[in-house]
N, C-alpha and C positions, 0 to 999 in steps of 0.2 A: 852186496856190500851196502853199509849203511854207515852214513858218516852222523855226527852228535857232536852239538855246541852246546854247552850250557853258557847261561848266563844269570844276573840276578844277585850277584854275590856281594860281598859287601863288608863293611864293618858297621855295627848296631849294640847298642846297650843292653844288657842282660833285661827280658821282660818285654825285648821291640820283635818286632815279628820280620820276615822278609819273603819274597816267594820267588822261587830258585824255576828258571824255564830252560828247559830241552829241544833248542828244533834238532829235527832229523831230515834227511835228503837220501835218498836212494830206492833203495827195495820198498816194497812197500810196507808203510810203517803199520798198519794194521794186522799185520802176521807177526806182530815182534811183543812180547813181555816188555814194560820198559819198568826199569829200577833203578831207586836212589841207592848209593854206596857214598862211605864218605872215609876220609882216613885224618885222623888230627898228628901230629906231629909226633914221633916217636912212637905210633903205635900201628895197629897191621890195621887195614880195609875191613871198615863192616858196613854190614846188610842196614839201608835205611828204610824204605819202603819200594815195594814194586804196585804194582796194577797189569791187569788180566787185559788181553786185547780187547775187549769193548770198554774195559772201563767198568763193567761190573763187578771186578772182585778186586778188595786191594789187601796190601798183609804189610804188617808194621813191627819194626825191631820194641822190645817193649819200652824201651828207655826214649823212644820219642811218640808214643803211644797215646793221642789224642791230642798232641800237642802241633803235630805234622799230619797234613792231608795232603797224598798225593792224588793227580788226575789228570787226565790226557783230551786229546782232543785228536780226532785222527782225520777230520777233515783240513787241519793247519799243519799236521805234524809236528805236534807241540808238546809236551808232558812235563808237569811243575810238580815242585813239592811248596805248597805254602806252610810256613814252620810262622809258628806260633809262640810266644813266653819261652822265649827264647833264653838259653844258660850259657855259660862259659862251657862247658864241659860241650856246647855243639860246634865248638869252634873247631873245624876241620875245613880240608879241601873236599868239595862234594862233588861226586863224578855220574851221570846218566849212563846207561849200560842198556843193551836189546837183546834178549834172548828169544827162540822159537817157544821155549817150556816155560809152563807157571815152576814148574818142580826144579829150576835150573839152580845149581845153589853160585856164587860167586863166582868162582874158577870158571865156570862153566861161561858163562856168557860170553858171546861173541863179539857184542861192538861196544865199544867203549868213545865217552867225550874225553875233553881234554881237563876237564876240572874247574870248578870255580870255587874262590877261594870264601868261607866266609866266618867272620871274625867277632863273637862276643865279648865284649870286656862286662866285665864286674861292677 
């Protein structure tokens, strides 16, 4: 079992940056894929960014593609996404997720946070 808190969330002006943190507590978090997913209002959950259990591999939805860096730390059990030039269009609920597989697609993942909310105006 692995429990996940995000936090970091916020409301910010289109072009402000913010960086979104993950603890985890249980299993050990070093066995676990961790990923951003986010869901904006009225639309279904997608894929934000994940990272490889060390930390050396990460994969990026393309619409936040250089703009967002995810990365972990597994001696705190901590994993962020810092998002960058920031748009209205990121304004979603963003959720931290742990899967065993880099290859795991959404559905698939096994532990989910509770979400944190975070809000660009224009």
């Amino acid at each position: 079992q692995v429990q996940l808190v995000e936090s970091g969330g916020g409301l910010v002006q289109a072009g402000g940056s913010l960086r979104l943190s993950c603890a985890a507590s249980g299993r050990t978090f070093s066995n676990y894929v961790m990923g951003w997913f986010r869901q904006a209002p009225g639309k279904e959950r997608e894929f934000v960014a994940r990272v490889s259990w060390s930390g050396g591999t990460t994969d990026y939805a393309d619409s936040v593609k250089g703009r967002f860096t995810i990365s972990r730390d597994n001696a705190k059990k901590m994993v962020y996404l810092q998002m960058r030039n920031l748009k209205p269009e990121d304004t979603a609920v963003y959720y931290c997720a742990a899967d065993s597989s880099f290859q795991a697609t959404m559905s698939m993942y096994d532990y989910w946070g509770q979400g944190t909310q975070v809000t660009v105006s224009s």
